[in-house]
FILO-79493 format. One record per residue (C-alpha): residue in one letter; residue number from 1; x, y, z. Coordinates in steps of 0.001 Angstrom, whole numbers, always signed. Example, Ala and Ser with C-alpha at 12.3 -4.5 7.8 and 13.67 -1.06 7.14 Angstrom:
REM FILO-79493
(a,1,(+12300,-4500,+7800))
(s,2,(+13670,-1060,+7140))
***
This chain:
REM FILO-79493
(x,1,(-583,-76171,-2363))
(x,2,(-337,-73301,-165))
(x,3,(-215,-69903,-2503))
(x,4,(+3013,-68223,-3026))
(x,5,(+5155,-71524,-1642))
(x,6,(+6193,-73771,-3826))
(x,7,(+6296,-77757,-3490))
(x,8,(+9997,-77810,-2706))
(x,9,(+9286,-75721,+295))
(x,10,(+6484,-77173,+1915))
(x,11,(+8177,-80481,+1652))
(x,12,(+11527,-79017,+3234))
(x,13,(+9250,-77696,+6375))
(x,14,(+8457,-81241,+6205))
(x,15,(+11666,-82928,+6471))
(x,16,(+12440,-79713,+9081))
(x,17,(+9363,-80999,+11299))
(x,18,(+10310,-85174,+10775))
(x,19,(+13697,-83982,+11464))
(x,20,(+13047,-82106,+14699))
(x,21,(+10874,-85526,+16244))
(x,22,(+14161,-88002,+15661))
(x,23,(+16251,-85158,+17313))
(x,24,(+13819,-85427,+20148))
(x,25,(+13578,-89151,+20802))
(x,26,(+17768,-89029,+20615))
(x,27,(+17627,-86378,+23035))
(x,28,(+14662,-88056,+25717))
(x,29,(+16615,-91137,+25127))
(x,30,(+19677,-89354,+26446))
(x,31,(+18456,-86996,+28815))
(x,32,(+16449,-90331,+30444))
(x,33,(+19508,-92286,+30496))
(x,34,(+21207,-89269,+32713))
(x,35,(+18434,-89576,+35223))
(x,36,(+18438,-93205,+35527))
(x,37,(+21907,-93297,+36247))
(x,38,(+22045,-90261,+38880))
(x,39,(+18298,-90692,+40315))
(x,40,(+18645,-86639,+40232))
(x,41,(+15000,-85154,+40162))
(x,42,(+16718,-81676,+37836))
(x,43,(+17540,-84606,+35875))
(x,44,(+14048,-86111,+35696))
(x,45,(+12873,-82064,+35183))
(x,46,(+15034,-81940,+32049))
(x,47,(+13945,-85552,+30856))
(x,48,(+10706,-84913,+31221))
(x,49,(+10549,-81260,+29268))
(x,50,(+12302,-83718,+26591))
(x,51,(+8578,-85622,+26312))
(x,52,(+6731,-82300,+25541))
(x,53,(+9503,-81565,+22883))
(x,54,(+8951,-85090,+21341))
(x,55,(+4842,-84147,+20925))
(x,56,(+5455,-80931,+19848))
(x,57,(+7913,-81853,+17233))
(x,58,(+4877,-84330,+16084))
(x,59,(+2058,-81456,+16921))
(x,60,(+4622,-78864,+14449))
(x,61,(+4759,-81846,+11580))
(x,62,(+681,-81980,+11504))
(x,63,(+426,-78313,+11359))
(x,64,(+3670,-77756,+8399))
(x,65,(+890,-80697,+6405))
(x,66,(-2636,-78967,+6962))
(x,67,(-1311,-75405,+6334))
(x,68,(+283,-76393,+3303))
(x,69,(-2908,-77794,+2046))
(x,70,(-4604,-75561,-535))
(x,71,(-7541,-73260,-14))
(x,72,(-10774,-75169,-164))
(x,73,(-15131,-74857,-362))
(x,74,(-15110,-74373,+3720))
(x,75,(-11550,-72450,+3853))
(x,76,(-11241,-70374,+1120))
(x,77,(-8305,-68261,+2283))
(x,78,(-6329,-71486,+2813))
(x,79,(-5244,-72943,+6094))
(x,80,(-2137,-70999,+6954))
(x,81,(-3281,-70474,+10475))
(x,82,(-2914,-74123,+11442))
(x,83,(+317,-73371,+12501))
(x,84,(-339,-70488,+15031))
(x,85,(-2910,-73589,+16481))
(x,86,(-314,-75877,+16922))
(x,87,(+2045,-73111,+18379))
(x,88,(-908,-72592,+21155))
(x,89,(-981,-75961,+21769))
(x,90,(+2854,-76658,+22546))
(x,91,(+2387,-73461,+25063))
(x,92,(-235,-75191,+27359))
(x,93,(+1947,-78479,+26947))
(x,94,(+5041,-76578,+28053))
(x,95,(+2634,-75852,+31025))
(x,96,(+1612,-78962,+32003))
(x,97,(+4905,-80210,+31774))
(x,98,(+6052,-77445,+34528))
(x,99,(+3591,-78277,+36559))
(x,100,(+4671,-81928,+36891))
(x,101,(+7953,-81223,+37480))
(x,102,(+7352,-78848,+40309))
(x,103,(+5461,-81342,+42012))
(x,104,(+8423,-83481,+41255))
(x,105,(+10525,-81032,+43019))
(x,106,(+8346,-80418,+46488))
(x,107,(+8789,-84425,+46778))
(x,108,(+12686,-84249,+46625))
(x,109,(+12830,-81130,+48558))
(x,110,(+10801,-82672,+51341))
(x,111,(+12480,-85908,+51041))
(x,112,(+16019,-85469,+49771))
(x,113,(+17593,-87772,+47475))
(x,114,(+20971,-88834,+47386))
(x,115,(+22428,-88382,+43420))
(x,116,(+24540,-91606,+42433))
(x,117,(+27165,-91231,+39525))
(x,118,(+26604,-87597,+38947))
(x,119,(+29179,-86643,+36291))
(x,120,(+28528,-89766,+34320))
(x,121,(+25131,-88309,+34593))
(x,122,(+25793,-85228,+33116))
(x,123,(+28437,-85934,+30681))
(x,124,(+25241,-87751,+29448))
(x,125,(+23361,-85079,+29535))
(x,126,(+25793,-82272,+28545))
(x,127,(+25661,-84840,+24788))
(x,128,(+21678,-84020,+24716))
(x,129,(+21937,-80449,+25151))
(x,130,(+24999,-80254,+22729))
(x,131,(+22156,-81819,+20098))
(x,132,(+19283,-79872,+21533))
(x,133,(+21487,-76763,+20404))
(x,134,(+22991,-77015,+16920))
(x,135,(+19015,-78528,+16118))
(x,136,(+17372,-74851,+18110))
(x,137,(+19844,-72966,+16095))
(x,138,(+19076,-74310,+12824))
(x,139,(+14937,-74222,+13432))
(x,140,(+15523,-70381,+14918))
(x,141,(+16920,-69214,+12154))
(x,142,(+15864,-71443,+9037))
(x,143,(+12113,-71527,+10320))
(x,144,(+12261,-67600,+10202))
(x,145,(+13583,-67784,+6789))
(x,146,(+10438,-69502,+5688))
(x,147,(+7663,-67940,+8001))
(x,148,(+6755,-70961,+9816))
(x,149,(+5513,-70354,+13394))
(x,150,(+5404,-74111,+14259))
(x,151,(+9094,-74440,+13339))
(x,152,(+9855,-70972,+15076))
(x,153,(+7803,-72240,+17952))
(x,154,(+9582,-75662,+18170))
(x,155,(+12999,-73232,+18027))
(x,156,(+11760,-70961,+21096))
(x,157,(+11158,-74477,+23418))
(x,158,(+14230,-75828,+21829))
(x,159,(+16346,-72708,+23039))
(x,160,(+14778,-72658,+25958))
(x,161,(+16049,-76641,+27409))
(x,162,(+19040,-75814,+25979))
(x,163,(+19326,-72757,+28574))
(x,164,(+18139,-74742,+31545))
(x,165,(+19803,-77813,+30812))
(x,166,(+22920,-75983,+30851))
(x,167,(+21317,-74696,+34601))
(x,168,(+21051,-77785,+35635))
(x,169,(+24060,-78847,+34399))
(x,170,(+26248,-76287,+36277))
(x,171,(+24315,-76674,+39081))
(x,172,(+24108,-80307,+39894))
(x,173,(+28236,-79775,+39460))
(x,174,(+28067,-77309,+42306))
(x,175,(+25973,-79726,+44363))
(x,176,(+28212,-82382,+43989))
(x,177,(+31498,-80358,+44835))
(x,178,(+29494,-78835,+47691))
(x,179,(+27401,-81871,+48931))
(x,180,(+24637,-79622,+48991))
(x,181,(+21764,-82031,+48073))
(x,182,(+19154,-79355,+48315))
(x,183,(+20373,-77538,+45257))
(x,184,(+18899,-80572,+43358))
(x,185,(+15145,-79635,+43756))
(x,186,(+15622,-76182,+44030))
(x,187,(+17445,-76082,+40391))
(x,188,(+14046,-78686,+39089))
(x,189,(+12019,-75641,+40365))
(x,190,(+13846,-72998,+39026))
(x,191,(+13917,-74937,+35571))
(x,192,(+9861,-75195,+36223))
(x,193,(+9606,-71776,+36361))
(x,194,(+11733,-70784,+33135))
(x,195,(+9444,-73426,+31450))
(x,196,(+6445,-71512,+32665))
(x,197,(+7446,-68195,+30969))
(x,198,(+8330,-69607,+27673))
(x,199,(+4952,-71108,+27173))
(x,200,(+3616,-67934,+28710))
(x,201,(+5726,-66169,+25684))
(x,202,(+4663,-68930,+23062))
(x,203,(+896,-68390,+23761))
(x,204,(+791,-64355,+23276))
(x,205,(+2604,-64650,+20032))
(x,206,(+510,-67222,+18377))
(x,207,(-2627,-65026,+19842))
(x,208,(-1542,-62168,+18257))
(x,209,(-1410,-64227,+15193))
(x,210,(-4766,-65518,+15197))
(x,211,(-5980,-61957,+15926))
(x,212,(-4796,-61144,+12720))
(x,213,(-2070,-58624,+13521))
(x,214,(-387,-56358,+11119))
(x,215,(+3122,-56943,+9576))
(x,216,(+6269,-54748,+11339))
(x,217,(+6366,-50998,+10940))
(x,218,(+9716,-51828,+8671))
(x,219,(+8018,-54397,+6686))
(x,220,(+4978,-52251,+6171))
(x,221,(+7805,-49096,+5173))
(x,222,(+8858,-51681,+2403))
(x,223,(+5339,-52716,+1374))
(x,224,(+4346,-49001,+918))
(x,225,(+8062,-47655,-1110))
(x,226,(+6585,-50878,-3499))
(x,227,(+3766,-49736,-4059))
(x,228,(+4927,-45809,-4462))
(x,229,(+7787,-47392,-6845))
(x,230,(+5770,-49460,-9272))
(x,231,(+2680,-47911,-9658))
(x,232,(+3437,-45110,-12302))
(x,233,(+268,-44297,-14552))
(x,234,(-1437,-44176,-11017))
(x,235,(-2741,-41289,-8548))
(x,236,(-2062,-42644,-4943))
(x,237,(-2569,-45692,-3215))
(x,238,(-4437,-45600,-290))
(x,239,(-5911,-47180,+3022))
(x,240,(-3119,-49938,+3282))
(x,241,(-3919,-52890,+5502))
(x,242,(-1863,-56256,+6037))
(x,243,(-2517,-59506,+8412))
(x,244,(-306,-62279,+8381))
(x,245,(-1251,-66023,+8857))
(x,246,(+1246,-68378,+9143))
(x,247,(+3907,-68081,+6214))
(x,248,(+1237,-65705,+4249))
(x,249,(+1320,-61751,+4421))
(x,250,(-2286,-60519,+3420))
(x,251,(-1647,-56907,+1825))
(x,252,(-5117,-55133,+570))
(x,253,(-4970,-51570,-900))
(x,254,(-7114,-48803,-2813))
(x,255,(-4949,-47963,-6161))
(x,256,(-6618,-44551,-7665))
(x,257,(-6243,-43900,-11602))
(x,258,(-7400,-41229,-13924))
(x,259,(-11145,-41997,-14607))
(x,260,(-10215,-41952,-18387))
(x,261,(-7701,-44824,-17948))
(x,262,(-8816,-48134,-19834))
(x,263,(-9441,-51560,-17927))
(x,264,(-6659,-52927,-19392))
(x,265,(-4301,-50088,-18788))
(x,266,(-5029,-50148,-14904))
(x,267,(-4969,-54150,-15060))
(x,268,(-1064,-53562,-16552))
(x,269,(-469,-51380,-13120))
(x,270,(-2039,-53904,-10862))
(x,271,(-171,-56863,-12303))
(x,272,(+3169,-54504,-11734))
(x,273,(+2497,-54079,-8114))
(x,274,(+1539,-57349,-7420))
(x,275,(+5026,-58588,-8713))
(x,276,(+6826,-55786,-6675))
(x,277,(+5033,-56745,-3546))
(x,278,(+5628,-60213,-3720))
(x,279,(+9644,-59859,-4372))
(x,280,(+9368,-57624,-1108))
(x,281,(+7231,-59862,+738))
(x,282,(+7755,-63667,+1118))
(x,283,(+4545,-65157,+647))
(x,284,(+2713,-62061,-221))
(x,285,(-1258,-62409,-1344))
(x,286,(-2243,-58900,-2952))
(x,287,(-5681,-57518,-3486))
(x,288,(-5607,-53953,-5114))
(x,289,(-9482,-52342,-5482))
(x,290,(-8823,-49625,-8636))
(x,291,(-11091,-46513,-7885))
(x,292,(-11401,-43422,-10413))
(x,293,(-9799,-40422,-9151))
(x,294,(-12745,-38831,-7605))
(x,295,(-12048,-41525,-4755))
(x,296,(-8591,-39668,-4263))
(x,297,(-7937,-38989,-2))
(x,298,(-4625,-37142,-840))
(x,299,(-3091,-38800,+2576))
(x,300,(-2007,-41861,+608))
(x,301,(+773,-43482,-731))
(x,302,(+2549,-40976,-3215))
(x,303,(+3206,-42410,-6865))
(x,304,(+6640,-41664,-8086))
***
């Protein structure tokens, strides 16, 4: 088990993660339907971004299972960043998918389709992206809760059909009032390009993940009051660094004691620290190196 999460939470990421792929085949099931029935190629666009949120629904499940796994001979930290993989992943598929449907879209726009049935169509549709939101909503906000980037991730392409399905959706009803069939592959482009950004966006976060970046200048304000609140007996506390992978905050400090203080006495600080900092921090893994007080910089963390 991954440290600091307990079995109840792993397995509700995984109900989250089995959850979001039958949400996705009721919403490509939908969203397909709509197409079929108006032959509109914005349609087809928003049908087809459906597919990449059915594998990446499937691509988040694998990654909630091998980061939960516990640390091991070959990954002795755990595998916490399996998440920002999968998170990488569902970028580059967001990209692909783009691609295809701006291809899609220079075929209508040189050949222009006539749409057949259009607000059956999107009655059809406007059901899938009534889903698609109440299930982007709840992974936005409940995958923050628990530090999973794959959920967050899946939230962030979720959020981001819902906006362009509600694009197309408008639009294809101004096309149809208008009989402007142009608007049809111009909207599939447009939606192509908003695709293009958000896996843009998804990318650079879970880079800056795997490059092991530092927690928020807030959370690191409430890492170091912690550590300045529960470390009484102490000198200072100094050279603070954090990382975070996945649903893990890494937190490694210098604690400096009087050189007179026992083992055990310093041991009794550590283990008071620890507790702090993992109240404050969801997930926190602390590692404190005790130094006498010769090793004192004076530009540390003040004890209270």
């Amino acid at each position: 088990m991954a440290p600091g999460f307990p079995t109840a939470t792993v397995d509700s990421l995984r109900l989250a993660a089995i959850a979001s792929i039958v949400v996705a085949m009721l919403v490509l099931a939908l969203k397909y339907l709509a197409y079929s029935v108006t032959g509109s190629v914005a349609l087809y666009s928003d049908a087809l971004e459906s597919i990449v949120n059915l594998i990446t629904a499937l691509i988040a499940l694998y990654a909630v299972h091998i980061s939960s796994q516990p640390a091991d001979r070959r990954h002795q930290f755990g595998h916490h960043k399996a998440e920002y993989f999968s998170a990488v992943i569902e970028g580059v598929l967001i990209v692909v998918a783009a691609l295809l449907i701006l291809h899609e879209a220079l075929d209508a726009f040189v050949r222009p389709r006539a749409l057949s049935q259009p607000l059956r169509g999107l009655a059809i549709n406007g059901l899938a992206t009534a889903i698609n939101g109440l299930w982007c909503g709840f992974l936005l906000t409940w995958g923050r809760q628990q530090r999973s980037p794959a959920l967050v991730a899946d939230g962030w392409h979720l959020l981001t059909d819902v906006v362009t399905s509600l694009g197309v959706i408008l639009g294809l009803l101004l096309a149809t009032l208008t009989g402007w069939q142009v608007l049809d592959p111009i909207l599939a482009a447009l939606v192509a390009g908003n695709i293009l950004w958000a896996g843009w966006r998804l990318v650079r976060q879970s880079v800056s993940g795997l490059m092991d970046e530092a927690v928020t200048a807030e959370v690191a304000r409430q890492i170091r009051k912690a550590i300045s609140d529960n470390a009484q007996g102490a000198i200072e506390a100094h050279d603070v660094k954090t990382r975070t992978a996945g649903r893990v905050t890494f937190i490694e400090f210098h604690l400096v004691v009087p050189g007179s203080m026992t083992v055990a006495a310093s041991h009794q600080i550590c283990d008071r620290i620890e507790q702090a900092l993992r109240t404050t921090v969801h997930g926190a893994e602390v590692l404190i190196h005790v130094e006498p007080e010769g090793e004192a910089k004076q530009t540390g963390v003040p004890v209270v």
